[in-house]
N, C-alpha and C positions, 0 to 999 in steps of 0.2 A: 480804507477797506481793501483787503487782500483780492485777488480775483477767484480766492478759494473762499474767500467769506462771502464775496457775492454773488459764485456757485450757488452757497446755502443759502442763501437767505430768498433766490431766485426760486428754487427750489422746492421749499421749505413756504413759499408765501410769505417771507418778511419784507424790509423797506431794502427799498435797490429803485436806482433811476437810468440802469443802462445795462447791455447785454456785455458778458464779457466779450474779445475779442477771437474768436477759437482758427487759428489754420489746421485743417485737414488737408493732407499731401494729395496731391493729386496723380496721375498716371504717369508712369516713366516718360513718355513722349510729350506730358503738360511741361514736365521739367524739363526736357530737353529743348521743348520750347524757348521755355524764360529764359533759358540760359542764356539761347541765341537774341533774346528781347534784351539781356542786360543783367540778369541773375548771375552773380558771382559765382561757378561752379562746384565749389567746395565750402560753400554757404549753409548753414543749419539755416534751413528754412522757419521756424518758431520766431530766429533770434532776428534772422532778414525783414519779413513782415511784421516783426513786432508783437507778435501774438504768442496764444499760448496751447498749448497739446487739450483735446478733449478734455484726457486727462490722467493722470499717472501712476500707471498700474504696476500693481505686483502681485506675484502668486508665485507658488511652488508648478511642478512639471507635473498637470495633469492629465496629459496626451499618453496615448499607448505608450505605454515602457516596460521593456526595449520593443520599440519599435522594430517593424519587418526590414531585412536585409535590403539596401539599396539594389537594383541590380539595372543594368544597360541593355534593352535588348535591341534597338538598332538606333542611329546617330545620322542626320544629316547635315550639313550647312542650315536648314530650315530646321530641321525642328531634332526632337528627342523621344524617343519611345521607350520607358522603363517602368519598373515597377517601384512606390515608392514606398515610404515606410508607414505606410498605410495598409500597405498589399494592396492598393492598387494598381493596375495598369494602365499607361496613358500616354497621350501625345501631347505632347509640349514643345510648342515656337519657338523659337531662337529670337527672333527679331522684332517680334508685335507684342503688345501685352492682349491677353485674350486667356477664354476661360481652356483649362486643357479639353483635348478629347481622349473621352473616356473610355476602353476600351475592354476591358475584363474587370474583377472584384475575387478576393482573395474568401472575401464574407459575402457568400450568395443566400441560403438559407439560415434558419435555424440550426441546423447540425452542425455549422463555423462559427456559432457564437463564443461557443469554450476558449478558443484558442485567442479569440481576443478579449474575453474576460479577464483570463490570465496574467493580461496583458491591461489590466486597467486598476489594478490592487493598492494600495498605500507602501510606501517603501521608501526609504531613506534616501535613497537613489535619487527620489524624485527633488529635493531639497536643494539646492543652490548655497555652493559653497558660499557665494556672499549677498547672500537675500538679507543680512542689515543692511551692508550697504545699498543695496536695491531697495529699501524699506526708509532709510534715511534718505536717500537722492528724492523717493517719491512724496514725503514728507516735507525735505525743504524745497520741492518744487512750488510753482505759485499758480495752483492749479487745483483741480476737484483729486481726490487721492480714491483710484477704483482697486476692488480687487478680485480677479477671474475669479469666474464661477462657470466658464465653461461650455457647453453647447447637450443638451436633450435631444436635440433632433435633428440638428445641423450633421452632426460627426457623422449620427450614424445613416445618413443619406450619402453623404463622402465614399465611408466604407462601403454602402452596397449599392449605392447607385438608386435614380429616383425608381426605376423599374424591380426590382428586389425587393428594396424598404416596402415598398406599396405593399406586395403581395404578402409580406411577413407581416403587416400591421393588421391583415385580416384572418390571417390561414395561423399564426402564431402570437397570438395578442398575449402570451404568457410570457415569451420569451421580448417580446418588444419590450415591454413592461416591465422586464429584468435587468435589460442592458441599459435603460432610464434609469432605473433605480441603482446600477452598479456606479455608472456616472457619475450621479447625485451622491454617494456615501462618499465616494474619490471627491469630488468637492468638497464637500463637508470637512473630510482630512486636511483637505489643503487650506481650510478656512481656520484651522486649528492649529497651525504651523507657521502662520502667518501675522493672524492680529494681535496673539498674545505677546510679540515682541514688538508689538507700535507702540509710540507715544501716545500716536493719538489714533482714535476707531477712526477706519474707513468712513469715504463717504456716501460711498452707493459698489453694490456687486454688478458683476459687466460680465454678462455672457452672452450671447448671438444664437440666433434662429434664422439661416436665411434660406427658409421651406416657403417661403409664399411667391407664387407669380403672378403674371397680371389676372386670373381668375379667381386667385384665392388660394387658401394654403395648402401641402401637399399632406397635410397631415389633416382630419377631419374632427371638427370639436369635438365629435362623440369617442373617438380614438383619444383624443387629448384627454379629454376628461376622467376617460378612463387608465390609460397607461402613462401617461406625460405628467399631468398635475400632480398628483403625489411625490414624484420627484424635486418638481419646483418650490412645493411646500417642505418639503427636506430642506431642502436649500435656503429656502425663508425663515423657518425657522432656527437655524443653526447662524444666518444674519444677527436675526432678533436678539438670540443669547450674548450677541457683542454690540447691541444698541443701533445696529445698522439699519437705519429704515428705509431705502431704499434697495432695489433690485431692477437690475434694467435688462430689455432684450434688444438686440439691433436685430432685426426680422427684415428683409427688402420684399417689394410686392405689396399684394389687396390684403394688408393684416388685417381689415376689419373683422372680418368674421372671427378670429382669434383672440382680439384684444379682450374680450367683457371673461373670458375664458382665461386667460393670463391674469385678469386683476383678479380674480376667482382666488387661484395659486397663488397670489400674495407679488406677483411680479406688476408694480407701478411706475415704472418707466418705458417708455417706448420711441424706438429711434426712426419715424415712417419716411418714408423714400416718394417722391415726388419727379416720377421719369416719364414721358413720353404717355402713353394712356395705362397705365397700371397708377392708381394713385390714392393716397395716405396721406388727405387733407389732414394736417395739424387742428387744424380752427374745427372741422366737422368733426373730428374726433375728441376734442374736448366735449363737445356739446351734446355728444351722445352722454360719453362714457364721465365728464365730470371732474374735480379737480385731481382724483386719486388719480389719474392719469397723467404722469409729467410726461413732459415731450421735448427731446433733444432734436436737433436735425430743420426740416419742415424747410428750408429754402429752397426753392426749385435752382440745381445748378447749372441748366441749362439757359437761364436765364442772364448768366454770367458770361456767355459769348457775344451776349448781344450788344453790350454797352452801359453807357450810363444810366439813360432814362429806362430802360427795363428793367436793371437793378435797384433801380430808384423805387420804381413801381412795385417791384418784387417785396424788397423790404417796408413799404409805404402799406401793405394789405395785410404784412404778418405783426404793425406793430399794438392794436388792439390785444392780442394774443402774450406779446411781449408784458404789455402793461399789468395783465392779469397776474405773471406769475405762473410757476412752474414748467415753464418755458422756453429752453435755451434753442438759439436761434442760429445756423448755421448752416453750409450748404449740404444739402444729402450727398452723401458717398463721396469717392475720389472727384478731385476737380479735373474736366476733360478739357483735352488737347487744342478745342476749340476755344477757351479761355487763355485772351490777351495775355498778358501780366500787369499792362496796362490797365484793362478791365478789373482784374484783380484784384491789385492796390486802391482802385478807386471802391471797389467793394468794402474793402477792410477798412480806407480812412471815413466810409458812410458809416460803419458801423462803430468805429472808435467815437467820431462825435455825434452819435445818436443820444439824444436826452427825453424822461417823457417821466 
């Protein structure tokens, strides 16, 4: 069995007796780490540990195009202050990896919408001159084959900043509801440019929400349900027409209150994030929401600093979960800096020879 047959069949609720093995990269300073532990530096990390990518995507370019004009407005040794082709403005580190700081938006209200609508239309442009070979590379990979579908509410908190978005999800819920649904028709295009030259249909749609923090999500169900869901049901059902039954979100933070609201929308995959006290038990979220909810991720990765016996214990509590199905098991988000390599490898050869 392939490790993309036992994707599905994990997936899917069929017969499988082991987790694939997935490396997710971790933070520029994790690698620089290894390096210094013994990691060959010009090493493909997949091929190093043995493992294999999430999973291997492809899509057409469904980001602003043409994106806003780069521009420098001041440079230090520390950091960078520009505007990028977002039309944001921002402060960016030189030396740390860290979220930017945010400093202006290009799209403040409703009256800036047009000019990135404009900027979000279907168009030849956005096509890749060699998306076969990108379609075949993702094909004969040995891996689950995803293909973007893009962001609802992530992008456009990016473009206006969590303080903006908020006040236009109340004061303009026409225009919210527009630029969701402009989104969603640009995915659909790129869903139609894309599967009709596979061999074989995709396995699952991969787009990202990362609105939730440790309270809960930045976006409010009844906001969701009202301007967000129709979008994602665009989306699901433009899947469905190519037999894709799957749709997944990587969301970080308290998704609870979100989730039963996503499976609504036809989105049955969920990537929850286990950090510090914001947390997206895997196990308690089956057992609400049930098997229509698959769940990628759920290993706590801070657990992976600590050594063997915690990562023992780590994967020793998720394997019930494992056993059931629809389940893939791997560390939440980037692996940090705090993670041996040592640790590491012992992590991955635990989960290579895990049987159940």
């Amino acid at each position: 069995m392939t490790t993309r047959e036992l994707w599905q069949n994990i997936m899917h609720y069929g017969e499988f007796d082991r987790m694939p093995v997935i490396h997710w990269r971790g933070w520029d300073e994790t690698r620089e780490r290894w390096i210094k532990e013994g990691m060959p530096p010009d090493v493909d990390e997949c091929e190093y540990f043995n493992g294999v990518p999430q999973s291997a995507g492809v899509e057409v370019d469904i980001c602003l195009y043409p994106g806003f004009e780069e521009e420098t407005i001041e440079e230090t040794e520390e950091y960078r202050i520009f505007k990028d082709g977002a039309g944001v403005i921002q402060q960016d580190w030189k030396h740390k990896s860290c979220i930017p700081h945010y400093i202006d938006f290009t799209l403040k209200t409703a009256k800036d919408w047009d000019q990135y609508k404009k900027r979000l239309q279907p168009d030849p442009g956005r096509i890749p001159a060699d998306l076969d070979k990108r379609i075949q590379d993702a094909e004969d990979s040995d891996t689950a084959v995803s293909i973007g579908t893009g962001s609802m509410m992530g992008w456009i908190r990016n473009w206006m900043g969590v303080v903006n978005v908020s006040y236009l999800m109340y004061d303009s819920q026409d225009v919210y509801a527009d630029m969701v649904d402009t989104i969603a028709e640009l995915v659909c295009w790129g869903i139609d440019q894309v599967v009709p030259r596979m061999k074989t249909k995709p396995d699952i749609g991969w787009g990202w929400e990362d609105i939730c923090g440790k309270a809960g999500p930045l976006v409010s169900p009844q906001i969701f349900d009202k301007c967000v869901a129709p979008g994602y049901r665009k989306i699901r059902n433009k899947l469905e027409e190519y037999d894709v039954k799957l749709l997944a979100i990587d969301s970080d933070g308290y998704v609870e209150p979100l989730v039963g609201h996503w499976l609504d929308a036809g989105v049955n995959v969920q990537f929850p994030v286990e950090i510090g006290t914001w947390k997206a038990d895997p196990m308690a979220l089956r057992k609400k929401f049930g098997k229509e909810l698959r769940i990628i991720g759920g290993f706590n990765k801070l657990e992976l600093e600590k050594g063997p016996a915690a990562i023992d214990a780590e994967i020793e509590r998720r394997v019930p979960l494992m056993k059931e199905g629809g389940f893939v098991v791997m560390p939440d988000h980037l692996i940090t800096p705090g993670t041996s390599l040592e640790n590491y490898k012992y992590y991955l050869e635990k989960m290579r020879t895990l049987r159940f």
